[in-house]
C-alpha positions as CSV (number, residue, x, y, z in Angstrom):
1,X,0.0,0.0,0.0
2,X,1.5,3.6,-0.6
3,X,1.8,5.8,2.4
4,X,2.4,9.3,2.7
5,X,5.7,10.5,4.5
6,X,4.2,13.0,5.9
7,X,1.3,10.7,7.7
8,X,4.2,8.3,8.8
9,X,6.3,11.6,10.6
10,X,5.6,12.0,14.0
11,X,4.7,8.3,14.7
12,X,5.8,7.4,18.0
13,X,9.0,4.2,17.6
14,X,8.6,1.5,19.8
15,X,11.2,-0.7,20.9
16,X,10.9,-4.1,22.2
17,X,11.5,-3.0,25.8
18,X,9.9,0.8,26.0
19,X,9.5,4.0,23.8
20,X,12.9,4.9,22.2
21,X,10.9,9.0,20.7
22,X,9.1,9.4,17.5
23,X,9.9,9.5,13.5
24,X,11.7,12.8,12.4
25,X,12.6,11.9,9.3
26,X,13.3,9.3,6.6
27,X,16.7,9.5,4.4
28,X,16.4,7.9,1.0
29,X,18.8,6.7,-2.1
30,X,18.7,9.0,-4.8
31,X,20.0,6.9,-7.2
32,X,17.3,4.1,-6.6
33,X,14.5,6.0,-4.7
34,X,14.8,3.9,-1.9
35,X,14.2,4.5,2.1
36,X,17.2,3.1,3.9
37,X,16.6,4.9,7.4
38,X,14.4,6.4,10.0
39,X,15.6,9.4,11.3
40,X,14.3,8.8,15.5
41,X,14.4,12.0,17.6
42,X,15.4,10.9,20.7
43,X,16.5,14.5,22.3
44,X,15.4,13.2,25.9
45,X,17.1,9.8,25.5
46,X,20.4,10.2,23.4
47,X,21.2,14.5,23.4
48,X,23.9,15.7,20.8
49,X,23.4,11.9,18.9
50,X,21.4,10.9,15.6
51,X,19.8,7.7,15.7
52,X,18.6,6.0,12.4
53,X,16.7,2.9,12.2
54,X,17.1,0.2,9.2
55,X,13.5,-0.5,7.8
56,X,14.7,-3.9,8.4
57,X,13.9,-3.6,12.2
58,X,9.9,-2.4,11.9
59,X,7.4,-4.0,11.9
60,X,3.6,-2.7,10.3
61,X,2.7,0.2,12.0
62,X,-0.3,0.7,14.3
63,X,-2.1,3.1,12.1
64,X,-4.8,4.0,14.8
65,X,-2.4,4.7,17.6
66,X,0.3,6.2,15.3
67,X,3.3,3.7,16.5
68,X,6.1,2.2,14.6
69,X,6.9,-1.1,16.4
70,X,10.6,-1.7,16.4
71,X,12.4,-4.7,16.5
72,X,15.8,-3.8,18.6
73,X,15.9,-2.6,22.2
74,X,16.9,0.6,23.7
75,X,20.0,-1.0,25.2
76,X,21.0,-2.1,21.4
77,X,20.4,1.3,19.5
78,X,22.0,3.1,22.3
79,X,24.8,1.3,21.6
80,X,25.1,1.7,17.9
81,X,28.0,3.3,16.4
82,X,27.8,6.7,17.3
83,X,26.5,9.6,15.1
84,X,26.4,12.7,15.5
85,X,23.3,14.6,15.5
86,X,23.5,17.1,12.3
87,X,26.4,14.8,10.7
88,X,25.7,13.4,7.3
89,X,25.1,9.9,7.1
90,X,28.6,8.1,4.6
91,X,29.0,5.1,3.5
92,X,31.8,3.9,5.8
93,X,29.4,5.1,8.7
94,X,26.8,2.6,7.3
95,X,29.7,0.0,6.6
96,X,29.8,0.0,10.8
97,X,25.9,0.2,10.8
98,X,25.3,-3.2,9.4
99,X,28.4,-4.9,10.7
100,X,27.1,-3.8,14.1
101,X,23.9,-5.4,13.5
102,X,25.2,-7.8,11.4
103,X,22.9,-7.1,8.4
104,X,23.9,-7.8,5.1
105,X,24.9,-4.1,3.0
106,X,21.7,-3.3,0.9
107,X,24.1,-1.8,-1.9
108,X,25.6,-5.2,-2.7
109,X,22.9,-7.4,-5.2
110,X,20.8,-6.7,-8.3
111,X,17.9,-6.5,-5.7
112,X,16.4,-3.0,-4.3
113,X,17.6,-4.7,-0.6
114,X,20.7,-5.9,-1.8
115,X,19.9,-9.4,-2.1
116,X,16.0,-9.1,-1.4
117,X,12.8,-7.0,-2.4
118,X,12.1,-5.9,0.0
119,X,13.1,-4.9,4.1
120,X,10.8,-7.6,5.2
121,X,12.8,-10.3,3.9
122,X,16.3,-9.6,4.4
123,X,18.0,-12.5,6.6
124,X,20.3,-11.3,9.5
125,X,22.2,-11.8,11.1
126,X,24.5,-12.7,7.9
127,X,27.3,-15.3,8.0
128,X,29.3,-13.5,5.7
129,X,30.0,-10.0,4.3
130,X,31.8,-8.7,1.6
131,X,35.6,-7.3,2.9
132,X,34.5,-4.0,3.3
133,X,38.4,-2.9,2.4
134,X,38.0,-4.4,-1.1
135,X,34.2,-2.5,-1.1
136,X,34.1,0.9,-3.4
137,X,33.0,3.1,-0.6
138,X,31.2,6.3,-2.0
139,X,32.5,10.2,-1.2
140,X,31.5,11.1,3.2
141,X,28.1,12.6,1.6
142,X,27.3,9.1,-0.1
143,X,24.1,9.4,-1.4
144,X,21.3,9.5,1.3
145,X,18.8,12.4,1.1
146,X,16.6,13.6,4.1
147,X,12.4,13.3,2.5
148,X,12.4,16.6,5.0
149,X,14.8,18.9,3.2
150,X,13.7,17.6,-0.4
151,X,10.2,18.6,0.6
152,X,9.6,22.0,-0.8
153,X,11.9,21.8,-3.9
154,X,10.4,23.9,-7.4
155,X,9.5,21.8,-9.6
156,X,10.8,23.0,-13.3
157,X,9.1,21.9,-16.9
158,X,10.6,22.2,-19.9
159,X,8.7,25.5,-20.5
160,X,8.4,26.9,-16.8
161,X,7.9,26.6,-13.2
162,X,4.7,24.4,-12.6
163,X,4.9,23.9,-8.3
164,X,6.8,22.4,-5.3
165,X,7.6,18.9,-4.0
166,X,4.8,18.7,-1.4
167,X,5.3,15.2,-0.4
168,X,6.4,11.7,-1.3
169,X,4.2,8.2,-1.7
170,X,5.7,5.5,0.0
171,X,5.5,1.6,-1.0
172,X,5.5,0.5,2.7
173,X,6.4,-2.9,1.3
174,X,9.3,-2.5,-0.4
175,X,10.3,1.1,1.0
176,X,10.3,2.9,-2.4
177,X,9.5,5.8,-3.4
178,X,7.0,6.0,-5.5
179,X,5.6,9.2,-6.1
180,X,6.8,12.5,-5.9
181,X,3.1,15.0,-4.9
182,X,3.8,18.1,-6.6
183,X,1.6,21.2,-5.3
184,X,0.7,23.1,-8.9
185,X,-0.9,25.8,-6.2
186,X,1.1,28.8,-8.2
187,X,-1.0,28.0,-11.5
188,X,-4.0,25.9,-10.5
189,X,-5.2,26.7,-6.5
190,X,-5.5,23.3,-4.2
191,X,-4.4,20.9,-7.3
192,X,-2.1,18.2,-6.6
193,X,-0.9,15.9,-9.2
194,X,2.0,12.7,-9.4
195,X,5.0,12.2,-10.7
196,X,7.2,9.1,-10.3
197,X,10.9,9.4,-9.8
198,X,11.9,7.5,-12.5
199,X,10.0,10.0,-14.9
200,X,12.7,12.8,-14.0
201,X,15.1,14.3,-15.8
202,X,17.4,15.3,-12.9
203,X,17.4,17.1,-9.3
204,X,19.3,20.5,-8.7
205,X,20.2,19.5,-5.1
206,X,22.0,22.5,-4.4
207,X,19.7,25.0,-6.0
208,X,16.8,22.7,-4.6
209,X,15.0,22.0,-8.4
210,X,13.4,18.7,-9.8
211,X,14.0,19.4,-13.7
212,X,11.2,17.1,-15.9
213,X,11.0,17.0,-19.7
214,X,7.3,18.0,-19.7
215,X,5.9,21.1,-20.6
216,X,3.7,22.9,-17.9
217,X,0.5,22.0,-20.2
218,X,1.4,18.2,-20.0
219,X,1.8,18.3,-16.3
220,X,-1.0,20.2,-15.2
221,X,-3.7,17.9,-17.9
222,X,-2.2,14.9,-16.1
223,X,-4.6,13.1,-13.7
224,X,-5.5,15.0,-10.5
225,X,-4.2,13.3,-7.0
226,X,-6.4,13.8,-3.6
227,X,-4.5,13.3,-0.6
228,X,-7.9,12.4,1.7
229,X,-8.4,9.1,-0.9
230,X,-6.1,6.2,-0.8
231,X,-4.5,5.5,-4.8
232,X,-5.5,2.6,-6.1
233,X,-4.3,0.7,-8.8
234,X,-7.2,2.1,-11.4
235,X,-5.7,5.5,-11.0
236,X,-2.1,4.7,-11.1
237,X,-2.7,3.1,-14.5
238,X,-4.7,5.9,-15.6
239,X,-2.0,7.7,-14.7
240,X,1.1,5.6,-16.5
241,X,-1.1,5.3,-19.2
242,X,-1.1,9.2,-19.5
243,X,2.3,9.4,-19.4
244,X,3.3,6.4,-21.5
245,X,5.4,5.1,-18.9
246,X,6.1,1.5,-18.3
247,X,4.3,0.0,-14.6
248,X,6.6,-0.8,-12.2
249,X,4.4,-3.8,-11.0
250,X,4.8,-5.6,-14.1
């Protein structure tokens, strides 16, 4: 089912033995579109630290109460390779991540979960892993995103500015992300409309654009989104069909 990361913000994390704080944000792979980690604010518990959580440890959410149940206790993310609290996420940091909890590196496979489709089924703890010495490691920024700061980004067309990034559509099976919501307010008051990642041309992260190869008029004909109905599969054919685009659930 696809989720909104907004909704899922705020959700109080539970761990096997007590509240650990709530969901502050969610840091993605830009190259695949992928959550790999739950931001936790944990100011009261762990001051001065950053704590992420693997989508590999929850379990499905209690949607009525708003809780994440997670499958680690306090004692094991407190003592999880330390992080500082505003310090970007690298690879080598998430190198110590997984061999701490001894889950296999998602980056290593043809799968979107390394070997696996999805969080759900990844086996740990692992056997064996890779040397990470003989591992490429990617630059100390890596390529991990927060869903927070990307929120808000203009959204250019070929022929003009048609919005902002107003939130994202989450598989909560496999962790992707599938949609982009774009707000067309500046053009068309209260519209929202959808636009998969894969349908990009490229993202401006430091002047905070999402470039497409549309023109405004495309866009804003395309098939309108409302955030109070849950997208099924009739509209998200409707809308591939629009667009021309192969489904990614063939």
């Amino acid at each position: 089912m696809l989720r909104s990361m907004k909704e899922l913000t705020g959700y109080t994390l539970h761990a096997t033995d007590g509240d650990i704080g709530s969901c502050d944000d969610f840091l993605f792979d830009d190259r695949s579109w992928v959550v790999r980690y739950m931001v936790a604010k944990t100011a009261k518990w762990l001051p001065g630290r950053k704590a992420i959580v693997s989508p590999v440890f929850l379990d499905q959410p209690d949607w009525q109460s708003r809780r994440f149940p997670v499958r680690l206790t306090r004692h094991q993310i407190e003592e999880c390779p330390s992080l500082e609290e505003h310090a970007p996420v690298s690879r080598q940091y998430e190198i110590g991540y997984h061999q701490y909890y001894a889950m296999p590196f998602y980056w290593v496979g043809q799968e979107l979960w390394g070997s696996y489709p999805d969080p759900a089924g990844v086996v740990h703890p692992v056997a064996e892993q890779p040397d990470p010495e003989a591992m490429e490691t990617e630059s100390e920024e890596g390529h991990l995103r927060s869903v927070e700061e990307v929120t808000g980004y203009r959204i250019r067309a070929s022929d003009g500015e048609v919005g902002h990034v107003e939130d994202f559509l989450l598989d909560d099976e496999s962790w992707a992300l599938r949609y982009l919501v774009i707000d067309t307010r500046n053009w068309l008051p209260g519209r929202k409309v959808l636009m998969a990642p894969q349908w990009l041309e490229s993202v401006d992260w430091v002047h905070e654009q999402v470039h497409v190869d549309l023109t405004v008029e495309r866009i804003k004909n395309s098939p309108e989104f409302d955030p109070s109905q849950l997208l099924d599969r009739h509209h998200e054919i409707t809308l591939y069909d629009y667009y021309g685009q192969p489904p990614y659930w063939k």
